[in-house]
C-alpha positions as CSV (number, residue, x, y, z in Angstrom):
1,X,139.6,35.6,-222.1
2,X,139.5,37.2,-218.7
3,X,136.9,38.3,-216.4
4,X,136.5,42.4,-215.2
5,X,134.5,44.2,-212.9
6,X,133.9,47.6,-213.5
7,X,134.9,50.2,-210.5
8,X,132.9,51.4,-208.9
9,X,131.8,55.3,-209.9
10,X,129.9,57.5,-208.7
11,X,127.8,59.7,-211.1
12,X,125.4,62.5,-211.2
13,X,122.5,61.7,-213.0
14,X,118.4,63.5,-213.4
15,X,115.8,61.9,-214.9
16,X,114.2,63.9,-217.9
17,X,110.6,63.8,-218.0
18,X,110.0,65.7,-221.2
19,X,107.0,68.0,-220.0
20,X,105.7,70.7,-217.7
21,X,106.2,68.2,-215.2
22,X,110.2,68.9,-214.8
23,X,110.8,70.9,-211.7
24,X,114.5,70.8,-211.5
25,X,117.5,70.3,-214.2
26,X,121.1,70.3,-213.0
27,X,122.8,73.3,-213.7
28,X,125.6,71.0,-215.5
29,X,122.6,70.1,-217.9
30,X,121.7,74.0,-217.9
31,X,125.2,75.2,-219.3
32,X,125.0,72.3,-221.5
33,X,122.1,73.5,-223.4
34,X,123.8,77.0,-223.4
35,X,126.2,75.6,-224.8
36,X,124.7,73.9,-227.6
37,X,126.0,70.5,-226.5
38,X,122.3,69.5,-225.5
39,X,119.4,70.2,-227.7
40,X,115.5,70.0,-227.9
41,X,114.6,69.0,-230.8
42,X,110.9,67.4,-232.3
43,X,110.5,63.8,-233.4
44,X,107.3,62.2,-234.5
45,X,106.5,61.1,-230.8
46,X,107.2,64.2,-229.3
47,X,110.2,66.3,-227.9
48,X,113.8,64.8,-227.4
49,X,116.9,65.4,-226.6
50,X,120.0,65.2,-228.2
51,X,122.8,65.1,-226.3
52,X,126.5,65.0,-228.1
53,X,128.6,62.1,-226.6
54,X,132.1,61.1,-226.5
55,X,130.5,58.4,-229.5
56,X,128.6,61.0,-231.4
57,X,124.9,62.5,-231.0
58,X,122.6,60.7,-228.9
59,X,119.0,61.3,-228.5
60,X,117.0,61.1,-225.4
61,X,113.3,60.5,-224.7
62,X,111.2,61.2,-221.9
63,X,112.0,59.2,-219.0
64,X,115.6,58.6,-219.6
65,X,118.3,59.3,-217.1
66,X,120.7,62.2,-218.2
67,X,124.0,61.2,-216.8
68,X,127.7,63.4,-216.1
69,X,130.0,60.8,-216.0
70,X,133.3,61.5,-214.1
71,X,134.9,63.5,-216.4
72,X,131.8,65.9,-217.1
73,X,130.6,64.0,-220.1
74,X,127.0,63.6,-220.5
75,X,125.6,60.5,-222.0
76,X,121.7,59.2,-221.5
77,X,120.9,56.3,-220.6
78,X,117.4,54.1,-220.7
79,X,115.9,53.5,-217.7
80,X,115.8,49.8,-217.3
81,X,119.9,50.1,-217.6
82,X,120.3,52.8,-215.5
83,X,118.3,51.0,-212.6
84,X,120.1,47.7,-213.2
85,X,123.4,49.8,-213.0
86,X,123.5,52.2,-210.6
87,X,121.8,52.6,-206.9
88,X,121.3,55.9,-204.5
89,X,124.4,57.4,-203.0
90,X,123.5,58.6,-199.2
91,X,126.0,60.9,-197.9
């Protein structure tokens, strides 16, 4: 067994609040729902996402992070994770 690091990567990512409350969505998240690719769709503790992955269909709830990962996959990701994975990128 070995040891690896993983590179590092810079990503864009937004978090979805569910509600009135979003001001802004990416316009890579905006062609993705034109595209079908992202979905709203109704579970019994309100409205999700689902998001189809390079693994298969992924669902998102309010508050996760919506990642594009380098290669303009989109993936979501909880946000204990995403805060213990990534940090800010200042230009």
């Amino acid at each position: 067994m070995s040891k690896w690091k993983k590179k590092p990567v810079v990503i864009e990512a937004f978090k979805w609040t569910g509600g009135p409350d979003q001001t802004e969505d990416p316009l890579w998240v905006i062609d993705a729902i034109k595209k079908g690719t992202v979905r709203f769709g109704n579970v019994e503790d309100g409205t999700c996402l689902f998001i189809d992955t390079l693994e298969g269909t992924h669902k998102a709830n309010a508050g996760d992070f919506i990642i594009q990962g380098v290669k303009g996959e989109l993936y979501p990701c909880k946000p204990d994770i995403f805060e213990a994975t990534y940090e800010a990128v200042t230009d």
